[in-house]
C-alpha positions, 0 to 999 in steps of 0.5 A: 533459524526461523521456521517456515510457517504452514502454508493456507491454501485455498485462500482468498487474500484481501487485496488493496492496491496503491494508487498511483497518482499521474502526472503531466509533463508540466508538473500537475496532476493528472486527474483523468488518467488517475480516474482511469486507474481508480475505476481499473481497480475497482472493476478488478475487485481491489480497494484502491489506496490514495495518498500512500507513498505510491501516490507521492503524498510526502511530496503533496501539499496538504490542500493538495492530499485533501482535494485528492480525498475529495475526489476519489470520494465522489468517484467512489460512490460507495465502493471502498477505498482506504485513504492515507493521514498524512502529517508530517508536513504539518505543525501543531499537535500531532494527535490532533492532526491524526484526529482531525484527518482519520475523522474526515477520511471516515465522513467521506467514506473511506478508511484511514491508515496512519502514516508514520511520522518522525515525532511518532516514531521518536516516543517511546514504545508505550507512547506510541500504543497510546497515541494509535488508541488516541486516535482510534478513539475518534472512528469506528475503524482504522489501520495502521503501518509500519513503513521500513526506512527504505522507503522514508525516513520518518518510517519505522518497524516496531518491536514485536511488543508494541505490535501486540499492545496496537492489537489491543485497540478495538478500532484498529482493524489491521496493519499494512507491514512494510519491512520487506522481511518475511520473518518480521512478518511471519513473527507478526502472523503468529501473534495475530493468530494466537491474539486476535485472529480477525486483526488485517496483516497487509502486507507492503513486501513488493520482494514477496508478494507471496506472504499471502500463502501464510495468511498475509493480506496485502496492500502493495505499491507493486500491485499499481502497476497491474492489478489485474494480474494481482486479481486474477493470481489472488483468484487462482490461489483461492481456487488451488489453481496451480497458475497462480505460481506462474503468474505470481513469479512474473509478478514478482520479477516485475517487483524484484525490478522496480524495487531495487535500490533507490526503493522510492524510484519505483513510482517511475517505474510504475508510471512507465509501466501505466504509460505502457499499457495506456492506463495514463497518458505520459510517465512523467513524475513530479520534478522532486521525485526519483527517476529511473533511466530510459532504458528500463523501458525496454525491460519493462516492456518484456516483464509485461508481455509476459504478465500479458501472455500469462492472463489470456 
């Protein structure tokens, strides 16, 4: 049996929300629907994430990830963004390959966080603390992830062990956790408080977008259907306002929805919901990516009337 860990009220989270990144129905990108979607998050008081897996960065070419980061560097103008080094498409040495992109990420103003890849998650557990120091010796800050493989394959959640020797590294300032397991991270949440306080946990469980009442900050594929909503229920929990549980509720059924199995379908979920609530043009996805049916339109439609009613 687990604990259940103290509850933090009156907590302010730190929120950062996946971008999700829009397509046309010709199978290109849609820049001006994903500049909307960037400015909404912003204005909302969220740091947006790019070349996350909510926006496809698996399915992208590396010029591709690279005009993106470009982009979303000029619109950002200052404010803070985080931004995915992404290498498993890549040949050559690996370390390299992080080096080369965290340093670029960092040029350009936002702040990397090392997506896994498939030779990482084959070293051995030592190996692989080493690796995250490598490439934390080449920027001020970064942040890492452990992505569950649910969502990829090259993902992986790390022993409680190596998750304490990653605390260890200076510039390595947080993690985004992605197991979709409250105890996982609640054990993680016990060792950061005991060993490193000021260490980030964002959490990545869309099944529990509550984990920021235990401390938790997040960093959640769900939050790009809405984020909004997430401001305002992050703001109600900080102020101990009691409408944070109805509108986290309908967050979470919108989550409990959109991430069911096949877990990568929900961006089709995402982009219908955008398409909705006219923050895109089209809900269109590459042709490589999971869909979902039709008809979760009319489901989705219902959830959303209810996040609506519940933020006048």
């Amino acid at each position: 049996m687990h604990p259940i860990p103290k509850i933090r009220f009156s907590r302010k989270p730190k929120g950062i929300s996946a971008a999700y990144l829009p397509w046309k129905p010709v199978g290109k990108i849609d820049f001006e629907s994903y500049q909307r979607g960037l400015e909404r998050t912003w204005a909302c008081g969220l740091s947006p994430a790019i070349n996350m897996d909510t926006g496809f960065a698996n399915l992208l070419s590396l010029s591709q990830r690279q005009e993106i980061l470009q982009l979303v560097s000029q619109l950002a103008a200052g404010r803070p963004f985080v931004a995915g080094a992404f290498v498993e498409d890549l040949s050559g040495n690996m370390v390299e390959n992080y080096r080369a992109q965290v340093i670029e990420i960092r040029r350009l103003g936002g702040i990397p966080i090392v997506f896994q890849c498939s030779e990482l998650i084959a070293l051995p557990p030592d190996q692989i603390a080493r690796t995250y120091s490598l490439i934390g010796e080449s920027v001020d800050k970064f942040l890492g992830f452990e992505l569950g493989k649910m969502f990829a394959p090259f993902g992986s959640i790390y022993s409680l062990d190596t998750f304490r020797r990653l605390m260890d590294i200076p510039s390595l300032e947080g993690l985004k956790h992605s197991s979709l397991s409250r105890s996982t991270e609640w054990d993680r949440l016990a060792c950061r408080d005991r060993d490193r306080p000021d260490f980030g946990i964002y959490t990545g469980n869309d099944l529990a977008i509550d984990m920021i009442q235990w401390g938790s900050d997040y960093l959640l594929g769900l939050s790009a259907f809405y984020p909004e909503a997430f401001a305002k229920r992050d703001d109600f929990w900080a102020k101990g306002d009691a409408r944070f549980y109805e509108l986290n509720d309908a967050l979470q059924m919108l989550g409990g929805f959109a991430f069911r199995p096949p877990v990568p379908a929900y961006k089709h979920n995402a982009a219908m919901v955008l398409a909705m609530r006219g923050v895109i043009d089209t809900d269109a996805i590459p042709p490589n990516a999971p869909g979902r049916p039709t008809s979760d339109r009319e489901f989705l439609q219902i959830l959303i009337d209810r996040i609506d009613a519940l933020m006048s």
